[in-house]
VOGU-3710 file (C-alpha; in Angstrom, 3 decimals, decimal comma):
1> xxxxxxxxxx> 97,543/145,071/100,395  97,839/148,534/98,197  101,321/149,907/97,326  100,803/152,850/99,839  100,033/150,346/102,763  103,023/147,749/102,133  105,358/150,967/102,666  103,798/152,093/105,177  104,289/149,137/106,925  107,632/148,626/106,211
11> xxxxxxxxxx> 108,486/151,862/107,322  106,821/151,440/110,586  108,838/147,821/110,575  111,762/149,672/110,565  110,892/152,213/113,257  110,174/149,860/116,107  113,240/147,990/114,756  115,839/151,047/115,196  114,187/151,685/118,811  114,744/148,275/119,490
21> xxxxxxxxxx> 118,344/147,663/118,095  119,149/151,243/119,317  121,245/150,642/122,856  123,548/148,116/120,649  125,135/151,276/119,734  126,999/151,183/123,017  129,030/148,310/122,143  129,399/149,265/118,264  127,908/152,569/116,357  127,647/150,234/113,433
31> xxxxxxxxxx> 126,039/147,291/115,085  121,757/148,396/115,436  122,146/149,199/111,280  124,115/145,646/110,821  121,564/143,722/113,080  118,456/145,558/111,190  120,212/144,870/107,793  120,498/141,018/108,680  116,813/140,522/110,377  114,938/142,874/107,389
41> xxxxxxxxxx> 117,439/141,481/104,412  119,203/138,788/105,063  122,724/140,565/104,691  125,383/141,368/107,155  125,707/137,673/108,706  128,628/137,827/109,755  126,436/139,742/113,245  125,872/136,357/114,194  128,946/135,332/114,456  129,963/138,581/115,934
51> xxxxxxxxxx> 127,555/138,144/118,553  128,022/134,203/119,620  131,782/135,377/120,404  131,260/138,246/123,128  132,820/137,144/126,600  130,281/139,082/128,622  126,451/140,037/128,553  126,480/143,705/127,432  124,676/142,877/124,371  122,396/140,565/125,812
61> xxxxxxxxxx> 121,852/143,375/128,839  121,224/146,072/126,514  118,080/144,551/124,738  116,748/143,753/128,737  117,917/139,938/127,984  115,136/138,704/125,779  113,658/135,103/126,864  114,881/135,077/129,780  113,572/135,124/133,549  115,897/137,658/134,764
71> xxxxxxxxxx> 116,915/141,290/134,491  119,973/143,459/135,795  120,478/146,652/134,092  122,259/148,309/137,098  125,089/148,327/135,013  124,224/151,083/132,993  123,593/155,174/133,457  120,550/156,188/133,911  120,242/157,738/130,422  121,061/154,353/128,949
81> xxxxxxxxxx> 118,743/152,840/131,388  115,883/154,806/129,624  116,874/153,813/126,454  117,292/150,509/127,491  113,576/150,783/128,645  112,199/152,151/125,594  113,697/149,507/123,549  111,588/147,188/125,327  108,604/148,726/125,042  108,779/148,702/121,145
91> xxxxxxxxxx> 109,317/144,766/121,551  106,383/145,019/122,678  104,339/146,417/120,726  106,609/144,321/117,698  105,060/140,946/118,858  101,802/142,479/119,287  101,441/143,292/115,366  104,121/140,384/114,807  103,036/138,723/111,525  101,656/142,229/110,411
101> xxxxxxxxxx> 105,118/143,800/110,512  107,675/140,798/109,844  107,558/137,980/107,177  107,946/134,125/107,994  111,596/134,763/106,811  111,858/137,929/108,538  110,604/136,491/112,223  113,085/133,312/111,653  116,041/135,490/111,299  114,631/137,282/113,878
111> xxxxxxxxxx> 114,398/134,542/116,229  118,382/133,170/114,935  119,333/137,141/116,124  118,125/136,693/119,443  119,356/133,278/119,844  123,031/134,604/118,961  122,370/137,650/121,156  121,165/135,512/124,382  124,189/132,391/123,307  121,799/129,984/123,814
121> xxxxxxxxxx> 121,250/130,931/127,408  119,496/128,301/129,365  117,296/130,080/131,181  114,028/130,572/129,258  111,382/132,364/130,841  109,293/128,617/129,750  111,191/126,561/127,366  109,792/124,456/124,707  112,786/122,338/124,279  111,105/120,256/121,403
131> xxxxxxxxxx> 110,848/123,506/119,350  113,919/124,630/117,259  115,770/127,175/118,878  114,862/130,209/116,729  111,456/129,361/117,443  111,528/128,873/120,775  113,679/131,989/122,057  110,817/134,326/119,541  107,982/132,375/122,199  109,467/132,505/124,618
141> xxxxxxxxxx> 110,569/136,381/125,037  107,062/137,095/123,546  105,238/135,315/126,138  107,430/137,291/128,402  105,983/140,632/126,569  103,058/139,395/126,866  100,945/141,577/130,146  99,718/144,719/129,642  100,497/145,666/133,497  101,589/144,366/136,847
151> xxxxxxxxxx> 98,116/142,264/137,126  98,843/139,878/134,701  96,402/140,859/132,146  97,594/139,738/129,182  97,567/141,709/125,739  95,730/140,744/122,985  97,031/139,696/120,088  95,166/141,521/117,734  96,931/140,443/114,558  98,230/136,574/115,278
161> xxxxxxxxxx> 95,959/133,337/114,107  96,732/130,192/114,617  96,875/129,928/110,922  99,591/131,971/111,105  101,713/130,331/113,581  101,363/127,022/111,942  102,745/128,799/108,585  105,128/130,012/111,296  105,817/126,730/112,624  105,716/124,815/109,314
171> xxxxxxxxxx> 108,236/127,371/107,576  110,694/126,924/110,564  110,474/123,109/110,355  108,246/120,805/108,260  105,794/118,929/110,554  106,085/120,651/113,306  102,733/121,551/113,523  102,224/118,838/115,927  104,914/120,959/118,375  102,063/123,996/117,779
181> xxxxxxxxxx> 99,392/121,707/119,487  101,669/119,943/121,944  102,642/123,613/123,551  99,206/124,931/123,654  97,531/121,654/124,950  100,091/121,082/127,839  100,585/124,964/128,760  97,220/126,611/128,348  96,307/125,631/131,695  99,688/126,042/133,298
191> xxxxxxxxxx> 99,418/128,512/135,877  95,702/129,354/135,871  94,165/132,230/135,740  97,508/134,183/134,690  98,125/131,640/131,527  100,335/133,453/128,815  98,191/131,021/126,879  94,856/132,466/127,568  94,535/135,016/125,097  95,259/132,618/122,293
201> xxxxxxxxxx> 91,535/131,436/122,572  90,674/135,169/121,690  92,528/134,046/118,408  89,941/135,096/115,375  90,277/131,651/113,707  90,839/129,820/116,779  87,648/127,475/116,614  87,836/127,628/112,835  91,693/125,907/113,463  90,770/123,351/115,984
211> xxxxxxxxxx> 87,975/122,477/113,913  89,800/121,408/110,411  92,566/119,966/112,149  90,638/117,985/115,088  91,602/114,839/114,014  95,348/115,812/114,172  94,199/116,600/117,796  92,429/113,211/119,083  95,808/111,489/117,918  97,712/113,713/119,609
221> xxxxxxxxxx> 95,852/113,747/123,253  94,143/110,203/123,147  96,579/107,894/121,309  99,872/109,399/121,641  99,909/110,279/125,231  96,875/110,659/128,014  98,368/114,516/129,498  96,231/115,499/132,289  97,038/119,427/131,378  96,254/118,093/128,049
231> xxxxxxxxxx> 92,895/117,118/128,322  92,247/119,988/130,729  92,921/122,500/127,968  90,451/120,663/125,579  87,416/120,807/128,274  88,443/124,268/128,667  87,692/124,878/124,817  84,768/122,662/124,981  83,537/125,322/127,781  84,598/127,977/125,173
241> xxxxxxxxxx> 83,355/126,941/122,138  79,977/124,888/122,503  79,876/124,005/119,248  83,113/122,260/119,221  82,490/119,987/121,553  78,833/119,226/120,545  80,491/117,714/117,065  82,966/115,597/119,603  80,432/114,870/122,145  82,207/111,116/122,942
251> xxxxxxxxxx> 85,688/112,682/123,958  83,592/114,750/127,114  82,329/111,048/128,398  86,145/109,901/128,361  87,380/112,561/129,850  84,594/112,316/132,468  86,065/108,484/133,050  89,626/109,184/132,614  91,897/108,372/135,614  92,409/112,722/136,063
261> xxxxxxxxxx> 89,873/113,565/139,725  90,351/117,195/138,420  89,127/116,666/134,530  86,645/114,317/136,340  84,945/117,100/137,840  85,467/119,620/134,872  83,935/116,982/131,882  80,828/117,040/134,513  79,836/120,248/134,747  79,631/119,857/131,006
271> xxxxxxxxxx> 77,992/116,609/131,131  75,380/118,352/133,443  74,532/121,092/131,517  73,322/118,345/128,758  69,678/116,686/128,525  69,493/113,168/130,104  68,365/111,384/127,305  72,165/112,877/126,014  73,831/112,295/128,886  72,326/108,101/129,000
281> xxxxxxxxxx> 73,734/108,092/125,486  76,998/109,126/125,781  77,347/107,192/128,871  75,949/103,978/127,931  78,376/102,560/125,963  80,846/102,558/129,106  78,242/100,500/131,419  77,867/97,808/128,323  81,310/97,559/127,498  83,287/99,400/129,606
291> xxxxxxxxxx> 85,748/97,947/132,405  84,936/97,866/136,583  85,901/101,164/137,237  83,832/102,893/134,210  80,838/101,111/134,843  80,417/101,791/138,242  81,028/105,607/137,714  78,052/105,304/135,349  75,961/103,514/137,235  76,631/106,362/140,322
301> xxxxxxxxxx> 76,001/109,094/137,374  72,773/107,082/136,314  71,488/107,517/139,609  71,524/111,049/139,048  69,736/110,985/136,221  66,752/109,480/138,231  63,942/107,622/136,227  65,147/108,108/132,988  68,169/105,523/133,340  66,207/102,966/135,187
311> xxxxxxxxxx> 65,328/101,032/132,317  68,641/101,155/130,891  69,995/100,007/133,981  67,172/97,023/134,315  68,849/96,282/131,079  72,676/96,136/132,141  71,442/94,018/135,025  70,294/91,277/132,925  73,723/90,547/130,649  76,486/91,490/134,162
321> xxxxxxxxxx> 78,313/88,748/134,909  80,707/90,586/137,547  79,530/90,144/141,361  80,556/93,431/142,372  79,164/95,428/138,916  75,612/93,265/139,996  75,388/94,705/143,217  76,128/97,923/142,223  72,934/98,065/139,772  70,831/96,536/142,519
331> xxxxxxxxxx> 71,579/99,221/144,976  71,354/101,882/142,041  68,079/100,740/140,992  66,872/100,657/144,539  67,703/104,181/145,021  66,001/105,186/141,980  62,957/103,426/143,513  63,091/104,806/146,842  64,189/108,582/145,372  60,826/108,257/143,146
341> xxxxxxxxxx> 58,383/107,474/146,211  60,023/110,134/148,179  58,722/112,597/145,065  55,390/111,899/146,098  55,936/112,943/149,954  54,309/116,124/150,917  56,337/118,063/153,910  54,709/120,307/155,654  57,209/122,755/156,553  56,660/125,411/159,189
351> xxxxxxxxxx> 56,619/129,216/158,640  60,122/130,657/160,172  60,155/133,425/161,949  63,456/134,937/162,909  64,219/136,042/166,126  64,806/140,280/166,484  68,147/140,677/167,888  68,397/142,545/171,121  71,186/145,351/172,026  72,718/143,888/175,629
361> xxxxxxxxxx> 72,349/145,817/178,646  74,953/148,590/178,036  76,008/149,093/181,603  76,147/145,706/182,404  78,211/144,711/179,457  80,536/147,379/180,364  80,939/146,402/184,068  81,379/142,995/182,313  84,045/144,118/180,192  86,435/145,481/183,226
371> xxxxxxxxxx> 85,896/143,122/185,355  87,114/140,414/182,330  90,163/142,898/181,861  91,022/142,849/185,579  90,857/139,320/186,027  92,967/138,632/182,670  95,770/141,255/183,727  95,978/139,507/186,989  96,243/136,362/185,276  99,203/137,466/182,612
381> xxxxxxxxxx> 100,726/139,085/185,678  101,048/135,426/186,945  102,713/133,660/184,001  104,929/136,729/183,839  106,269/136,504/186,969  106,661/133,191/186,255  108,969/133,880/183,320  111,113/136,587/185,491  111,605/133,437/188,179  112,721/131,181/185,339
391> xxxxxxxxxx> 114,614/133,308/183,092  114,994/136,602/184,600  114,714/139,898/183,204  116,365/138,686/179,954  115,476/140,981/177,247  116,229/138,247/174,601  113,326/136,239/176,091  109,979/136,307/175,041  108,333/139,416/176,188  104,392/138,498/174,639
401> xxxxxxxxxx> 103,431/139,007/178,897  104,780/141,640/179,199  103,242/144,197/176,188  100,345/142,353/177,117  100,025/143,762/180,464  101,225/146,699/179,544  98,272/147,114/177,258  95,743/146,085/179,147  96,879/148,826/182,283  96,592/151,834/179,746
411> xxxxxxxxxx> 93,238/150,967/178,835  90,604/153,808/179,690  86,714/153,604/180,757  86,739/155,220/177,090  87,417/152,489/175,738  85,204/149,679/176,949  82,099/152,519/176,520  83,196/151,958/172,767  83,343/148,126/172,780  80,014/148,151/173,990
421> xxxxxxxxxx> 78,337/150,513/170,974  80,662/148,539/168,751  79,054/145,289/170,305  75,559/146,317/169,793  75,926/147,689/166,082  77,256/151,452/166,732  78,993/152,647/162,936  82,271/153,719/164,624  85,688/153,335/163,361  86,615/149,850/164,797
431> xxxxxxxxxx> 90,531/149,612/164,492  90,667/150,681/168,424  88,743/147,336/168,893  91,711/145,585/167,507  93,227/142,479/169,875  90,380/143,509/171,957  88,438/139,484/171,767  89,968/138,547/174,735  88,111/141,106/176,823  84,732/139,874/175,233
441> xxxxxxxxxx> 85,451/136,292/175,167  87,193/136,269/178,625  85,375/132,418/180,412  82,969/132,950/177,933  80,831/135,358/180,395  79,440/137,327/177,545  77,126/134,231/176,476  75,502/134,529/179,791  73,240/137,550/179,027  70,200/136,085/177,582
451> xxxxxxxxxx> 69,809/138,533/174,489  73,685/138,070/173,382  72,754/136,355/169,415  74,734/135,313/166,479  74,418/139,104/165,186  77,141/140,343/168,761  79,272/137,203/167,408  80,181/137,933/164,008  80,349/141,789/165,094  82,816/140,510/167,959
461> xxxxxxxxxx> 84,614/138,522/165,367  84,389/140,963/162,369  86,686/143,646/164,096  88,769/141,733/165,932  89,660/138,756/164,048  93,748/138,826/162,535  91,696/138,569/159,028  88,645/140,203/159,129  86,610/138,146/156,346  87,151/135,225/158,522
471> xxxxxxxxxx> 85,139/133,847/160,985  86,850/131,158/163,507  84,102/128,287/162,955  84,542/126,105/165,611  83,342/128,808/167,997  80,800/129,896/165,889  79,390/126,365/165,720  80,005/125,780/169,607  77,611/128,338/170,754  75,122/127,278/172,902
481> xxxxxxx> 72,099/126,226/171,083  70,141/129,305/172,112  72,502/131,431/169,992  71,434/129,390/167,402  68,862/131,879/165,572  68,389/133,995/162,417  70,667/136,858/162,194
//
């Protein structure tokens, strides 16, 4: 780094630093240069103190309480508000370029600032609690900078590396490396898609990292502990980085038989996308020497594999001892056997031809139509009179009956006309048709006319249903079998 660019830096270090420290002003004039003087230099120390010893939040409020899951500025003007607001917004663009505009030293005082500022508040947006506190407040209100918008998508880091945060890490607190892994292993995963964690594998040196220090790793997840997040974060960067996991090739089978259904089904997919010959490899071990439960998950996965594990499974027959693990190979070779004569089986399979749907008989359908809405109003007449001689005319009981009829009296002859284009594929606007299915569906009559087809169903159901991308499957599947035809 030239002369020319170190200042420049600096200076830009202390911009973001005086929009960020600059609402403190309304507690002390002198207290953003005191704060900027301690996290840049070192000096004026006696902030922290100063800070730890306020009886209220105003300083915490004023910097929009960093690390923690809650905000209440309502306190403040409006102008201060705005400030308030802007001072956030050059936090974050300060973690975004973090180790480009701070030192190690200058991030930990940073991080013993915001610990004094927030007293230790217990609250963390995500706590760490294994991390010193310095540490973990800096994570943890940076995590909470972390989305670019409402959508969760998080920003980039364009300037960290992991190399970097174990420095980070390491400078804060010899050996804690180990508390680097630990809180990307068990969180990377935590909360799916919208992981804080995700755009850490966008890291430049992130396989480089996981690479040199991979044995640190396999003690951490496989002899330490067995964390199901754990081991879900590792077959997510086997799924990133192929390369990784095709120099640790033996951890995918054991995640494929640990005890997790969900990293189970994860190691797979992996496992799938791998030749046989590789899969039988990494596999057999388990179905020589593994316990019960592995060896009959291999034998099921051989079975898979067809042909090419028969012979290895011949093989496993002759040394079991175990009753159950016996039978298991028996009916697996079997299977293989019958599956490979099956190969061999020519179908003849007939040429489908689909049926052309039909429009229904327009004036027929629409006599159909009011005569369903007569006989349905007549009916919800009856259960409301019903609920007049059991309750009376109550107004604080339920009145469902009663809108009901009164909808179904204002109907118009308009309005069946445009059920029945909207039945046989008119392109009108369709929220009129809405709460309309009991007309249509009223005894079922509609599935009388011998052209109605699966095409008038899923129109029926596509503008009337509460969530129109669903279709109610039961009655879709308890049409009459003549419905039963190609759309």
């Amino acid at each position: 780094m030239t002369a020319d660019t170190a200042h420049s830096s600096t200076a830009k270090t202390v911009q973001l630093l005086q929009k960020i420290l600059a609402p403190l002003q309304h507690i002390s004039a002198e207290l953003p240069q005191q704060a900027q003087d301690y996290i840049l230099n070192g000096q004026s120390l006696e902030i922290l103190s100063f800070l730890q010893q306020q009886t209220d939040e105003k300083a915490f409020s004023l910097l929009d309480y960093p690390a923690a899951d809650y905000r209440y500025t309502a306190q403040w003007s409006k102008k201060i508000e705005k400030q308030i607001e802007k001072a956030a917004t050059a936090r974050i663009e300060l973690y975004e370029h973090l180790f480009r505009y701070f030192s190690l030293e200058q991030i930990e005082r940073w991080g013993y600032f915001l610990v004094a500022l927030a007293q230790d508040q217990p609250n963390y947006f995500m706590r760490y609690d294994a991390l010193p506190p310095q540490l973990n407040v800096i994570l943890q209100d940076s995590f909470d900078r972390c989305w670019q918008n409402e959508y969760y998508v998080p920003i980039q880091r364009q300037d960290w590396t992991f190399q970097q945060l174990a420095a980070l890490f390491e400078h804060v607190e010899n050996g804690s490396t180990r508390h680097l892994f630990n809180l990307f292993f068990q969180h990377l995963n935590f909360g799916g898609t919208y992981s804080i964690f995700k755009c850490w594998l966008n890291f430049q040196d992130t396989e480089a990292f996981f690479t040199q220090h991979f044995p640190q790793i396999r003690t951490l997840l496989f002899q330490e502990n067995d964390d199901e997040f754990a081991n879900e974060t590792l077959l997510t960067i086997f799924q990133v980085f192929p390369s990784l996991r095709q120099q640790h090739m033996d951890l995918l089978a054991k995640l494929y038989l640990s005890k997790h259904k969900k990293n189970q089904q994860a190691a797979l997919q992996q496992l799938l996308e791998l030749p046989n010959p590789q899969q039988i490899e990494l596999l057999l071990p388990y179905l020589q020497h593994g316990d019960a439960k592995q060896k009959k998950k291999v034998i099921d996965h051989f079975i898979r594999l067809g042909k090419d594990s028969q012979s290895f499974l011949e093989n496993a027959l002759q040394n079991e001892t175990v009753k159950l693990t016996i039978t298991a190979l028996e009916n697996a070779l079997k299977n293989i056997q019958v599956a490979e004569k099956t190969e061999n089986i020519s179908l003849d399979i007939q040429a489908f031809t689909p049926q052309a749907s039909q429009n229904l008989p327009e004036d027929a359908l629409e006599q159909l139509l009011i005569e369903n809405c007569q006989q349905r109003l007549s009916h919800i007449q009856k259960l409301r009179q019903k609920e007049i001689d059991n309750y009376g005319l109550n107004p604080d009981v339920y009145q469902d009956h009663l809108y009901e009829i009164q909808r179904l009296s204002a109907l118009k002859p308009e309005h069946f006309k445009s059920l029945v284009a909207l039945i046989n594929g008119a392109d009108l606007d369709d929220g009129f048709a809405l709460y309309s299915q009991d007309l249509m569906y009223w005894k079922k009559k509609i599935y009388t006319f011998p052209e109605f087809s699966l095409t008038h169903y899923l129109r029926i159901n596509r503008f009337t249903a509460n969530d129109r991308d669903d279709v109610y499957w039961r009655w879709f599947f308890g049409l009459h079998q003549k419905l039963c035809i190609a759309i």
